[in-house]
Backbone as numpy.savetxt, mean C-alpha at the origin, in Angstrom:
# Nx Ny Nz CAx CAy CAz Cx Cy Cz
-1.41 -5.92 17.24 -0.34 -5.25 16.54 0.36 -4.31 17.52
1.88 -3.96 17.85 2.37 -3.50 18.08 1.93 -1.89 17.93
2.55 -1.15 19.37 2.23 0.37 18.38 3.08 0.97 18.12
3.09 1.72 16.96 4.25 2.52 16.31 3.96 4.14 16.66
5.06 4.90 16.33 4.77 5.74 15.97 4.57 6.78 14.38
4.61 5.53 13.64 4.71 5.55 12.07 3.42 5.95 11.71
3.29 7.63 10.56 2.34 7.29 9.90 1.34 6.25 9.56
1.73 5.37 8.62 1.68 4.16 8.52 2.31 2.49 8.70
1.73 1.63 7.99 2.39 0.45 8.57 2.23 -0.38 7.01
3.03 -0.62 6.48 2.71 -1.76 5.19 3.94 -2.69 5.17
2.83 -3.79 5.05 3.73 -5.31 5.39 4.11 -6.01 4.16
5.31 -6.97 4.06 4.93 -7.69 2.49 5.71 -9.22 3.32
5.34 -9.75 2.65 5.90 -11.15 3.12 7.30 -11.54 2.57
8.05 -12.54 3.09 9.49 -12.30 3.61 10.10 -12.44 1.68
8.97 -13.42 1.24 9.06 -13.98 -0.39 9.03 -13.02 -1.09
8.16 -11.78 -1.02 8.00 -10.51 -1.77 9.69 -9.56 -1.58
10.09 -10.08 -0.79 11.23 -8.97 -0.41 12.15 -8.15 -1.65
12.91 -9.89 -2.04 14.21 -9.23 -2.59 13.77 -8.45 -4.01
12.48 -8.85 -4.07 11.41 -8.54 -5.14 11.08 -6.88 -5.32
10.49 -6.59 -3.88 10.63 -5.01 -3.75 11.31 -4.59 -3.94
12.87 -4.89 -3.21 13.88 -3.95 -3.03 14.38 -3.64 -4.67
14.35 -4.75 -5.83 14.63 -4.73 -7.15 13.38 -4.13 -8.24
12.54 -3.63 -7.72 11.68 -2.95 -8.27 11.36 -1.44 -8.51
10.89 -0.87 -9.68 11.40 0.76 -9.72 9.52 1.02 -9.91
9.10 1.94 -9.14 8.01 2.51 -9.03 7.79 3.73 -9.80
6.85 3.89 -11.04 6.73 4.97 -11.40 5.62 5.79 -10.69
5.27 6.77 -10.43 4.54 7.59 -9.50 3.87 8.97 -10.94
2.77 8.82 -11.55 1.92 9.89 -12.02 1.99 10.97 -11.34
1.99 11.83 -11.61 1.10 13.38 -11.11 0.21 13.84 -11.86
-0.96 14.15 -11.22 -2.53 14.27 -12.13 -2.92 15.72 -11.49
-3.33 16.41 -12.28 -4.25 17.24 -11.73 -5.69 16.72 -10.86
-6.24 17.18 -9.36 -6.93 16.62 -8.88 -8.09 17.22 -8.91
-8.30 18.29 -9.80 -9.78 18.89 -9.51 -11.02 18.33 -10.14
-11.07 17.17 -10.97 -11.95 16.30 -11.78 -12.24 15.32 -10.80
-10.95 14.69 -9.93 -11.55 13.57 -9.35 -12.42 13.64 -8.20
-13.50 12.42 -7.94 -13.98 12.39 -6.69 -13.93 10.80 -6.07
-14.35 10.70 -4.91 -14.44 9.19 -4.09 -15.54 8.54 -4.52
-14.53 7.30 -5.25 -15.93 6.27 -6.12 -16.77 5.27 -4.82
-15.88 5.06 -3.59 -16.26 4.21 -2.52 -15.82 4.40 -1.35
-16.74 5.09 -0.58 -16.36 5.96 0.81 -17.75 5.18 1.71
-17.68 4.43 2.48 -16.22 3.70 3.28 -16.08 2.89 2.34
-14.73 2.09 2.55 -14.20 1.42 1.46 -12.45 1.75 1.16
-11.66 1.10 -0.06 -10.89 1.29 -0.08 -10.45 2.73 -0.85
-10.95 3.61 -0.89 -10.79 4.96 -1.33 -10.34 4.93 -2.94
-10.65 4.89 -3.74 -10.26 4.88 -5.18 -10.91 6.59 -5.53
-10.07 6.74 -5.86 -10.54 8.25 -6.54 -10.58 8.34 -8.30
-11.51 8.77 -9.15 -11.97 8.44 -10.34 -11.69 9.85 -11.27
-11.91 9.92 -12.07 -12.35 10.66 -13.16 -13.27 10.51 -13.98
-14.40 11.39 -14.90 -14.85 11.28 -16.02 -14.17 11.96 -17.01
-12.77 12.16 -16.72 -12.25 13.37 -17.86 -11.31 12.96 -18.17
-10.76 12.83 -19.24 -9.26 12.43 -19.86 -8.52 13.61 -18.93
-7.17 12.60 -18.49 -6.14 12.97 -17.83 -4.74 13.79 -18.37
-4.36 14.62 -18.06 -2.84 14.62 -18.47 -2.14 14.86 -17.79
-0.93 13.85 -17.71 0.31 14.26 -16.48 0.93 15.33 -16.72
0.90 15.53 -15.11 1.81 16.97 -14.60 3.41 16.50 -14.28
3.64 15.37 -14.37 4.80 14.99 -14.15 4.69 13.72 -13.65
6.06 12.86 -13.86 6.19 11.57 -13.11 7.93 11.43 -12.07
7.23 10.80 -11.30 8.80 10.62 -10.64 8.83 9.27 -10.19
9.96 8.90 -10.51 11.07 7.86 -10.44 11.00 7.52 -9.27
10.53 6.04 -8.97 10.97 5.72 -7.73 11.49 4.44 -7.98
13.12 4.49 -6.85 13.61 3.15 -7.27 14.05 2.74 -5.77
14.03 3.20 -5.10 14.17 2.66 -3.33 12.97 3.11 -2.58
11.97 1.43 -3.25 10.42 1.82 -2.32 10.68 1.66 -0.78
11.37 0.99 -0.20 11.38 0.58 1.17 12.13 2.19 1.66
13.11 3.01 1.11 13.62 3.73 1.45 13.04 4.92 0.94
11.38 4.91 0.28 10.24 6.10 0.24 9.51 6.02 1.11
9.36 4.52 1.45 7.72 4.74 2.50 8.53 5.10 3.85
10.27 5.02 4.30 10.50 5.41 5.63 10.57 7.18 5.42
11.20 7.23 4.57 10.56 9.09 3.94 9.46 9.59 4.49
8.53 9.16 3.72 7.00 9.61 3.93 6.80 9.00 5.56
7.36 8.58 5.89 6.81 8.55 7.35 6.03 7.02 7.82
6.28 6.10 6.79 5.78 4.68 6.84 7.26 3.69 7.26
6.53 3.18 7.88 7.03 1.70 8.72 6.82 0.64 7.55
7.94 0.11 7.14 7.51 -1.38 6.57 8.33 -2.32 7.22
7.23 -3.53 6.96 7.35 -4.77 7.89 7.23 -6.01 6.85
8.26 -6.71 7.27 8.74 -8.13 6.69 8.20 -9.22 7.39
7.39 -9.68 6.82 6.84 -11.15 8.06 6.81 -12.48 6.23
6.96 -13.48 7.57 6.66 -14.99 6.48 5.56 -14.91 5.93
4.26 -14.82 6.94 2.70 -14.62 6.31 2.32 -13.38 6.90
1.33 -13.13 5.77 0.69 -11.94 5.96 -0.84 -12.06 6.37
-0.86 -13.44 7.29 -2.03 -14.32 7.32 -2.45 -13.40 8.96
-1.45 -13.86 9.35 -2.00 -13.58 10.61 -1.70 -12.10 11.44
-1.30 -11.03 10.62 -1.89 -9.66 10.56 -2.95 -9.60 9.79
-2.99 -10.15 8.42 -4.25 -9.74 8.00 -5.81 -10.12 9.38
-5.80 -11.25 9.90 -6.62 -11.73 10.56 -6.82 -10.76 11.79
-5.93 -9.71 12.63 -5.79 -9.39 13.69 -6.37 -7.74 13.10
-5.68 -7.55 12.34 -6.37 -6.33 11.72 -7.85 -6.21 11.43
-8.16 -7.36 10.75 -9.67 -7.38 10.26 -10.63 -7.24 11.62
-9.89 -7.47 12.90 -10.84 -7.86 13.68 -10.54 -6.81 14.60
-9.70 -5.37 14.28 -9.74 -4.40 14.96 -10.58 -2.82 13.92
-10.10 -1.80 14.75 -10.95 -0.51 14.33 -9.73 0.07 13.66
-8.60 -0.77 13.38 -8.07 0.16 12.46 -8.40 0.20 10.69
-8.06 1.16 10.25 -8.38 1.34 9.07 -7.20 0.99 7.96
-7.74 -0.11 6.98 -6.72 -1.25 6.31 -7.13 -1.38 4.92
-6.17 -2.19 4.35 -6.15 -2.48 3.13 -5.69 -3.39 2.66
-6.43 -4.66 2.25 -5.81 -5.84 2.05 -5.77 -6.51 0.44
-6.03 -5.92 -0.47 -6.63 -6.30 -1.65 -5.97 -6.93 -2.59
-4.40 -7.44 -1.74 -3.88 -7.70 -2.76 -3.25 -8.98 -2.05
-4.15 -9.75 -1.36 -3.98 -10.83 -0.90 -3.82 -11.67 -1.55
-4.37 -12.03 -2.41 -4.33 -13.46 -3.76 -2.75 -13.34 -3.57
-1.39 -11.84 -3.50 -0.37 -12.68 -4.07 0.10 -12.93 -2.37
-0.56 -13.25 -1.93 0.32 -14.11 -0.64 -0.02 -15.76 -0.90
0.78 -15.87 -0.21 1.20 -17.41 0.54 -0.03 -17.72 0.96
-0.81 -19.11 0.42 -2.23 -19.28 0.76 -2.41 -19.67 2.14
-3.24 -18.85 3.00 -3.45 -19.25 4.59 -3.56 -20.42 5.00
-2.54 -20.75 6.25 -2.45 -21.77 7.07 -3.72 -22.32 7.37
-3.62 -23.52 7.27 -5.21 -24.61 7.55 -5.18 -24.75 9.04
């Protein structure tokens, strides 16, 4: 992988695109003093045992034009086959879990 100087890096494949850009993200705000880390190492899910109530929600309707906000790089590729593969086999720290909706890997 290339190096950035981006916070982060999140990829979607070229099919997911026009898909993102037409999609509106709602974003919770929770109070965080109930939750803790259900799976450390792992993909970090943070839990509750306590009924929740929002502190607010905000509107998001230009995700590609939040994650360059926050300081994230996003990247357009055909497959997400062969970052996923290059990643898995480095020390960076990733997240792939939502592979099923890709394009099934090249034979």
């Amino acid at each position: 992988m290339r190096s950035t100087w981006a916070d982060y890096v999140t990829a979607i494949e070229s099919a997911w695109f026009e898909r993102m850009r037409q999609e509106t993200l709602y974003l919770y705000h929770m109070p965080v003093e109930t939750f803790w880390l259900l799976d450390d190492p792992g993909p970090q899910h943070y839990v509750s045992r306590e009924a929740i109530v929002l502190t607010d929600v905000t509107v998001v309707d230009d995700l590609l034009g939040a994650l360059v906000e926050k300081g994230g790089e996003p990247r357009v590729t055909p497959s997400l086959w062969p970052l996923r593969d290059r990643v898995v086999n480095s020390t960076t720290q990733f997240s792939s879990y939502r592979m099923r909706n890709a394009h099934p890997p090249p034979e």
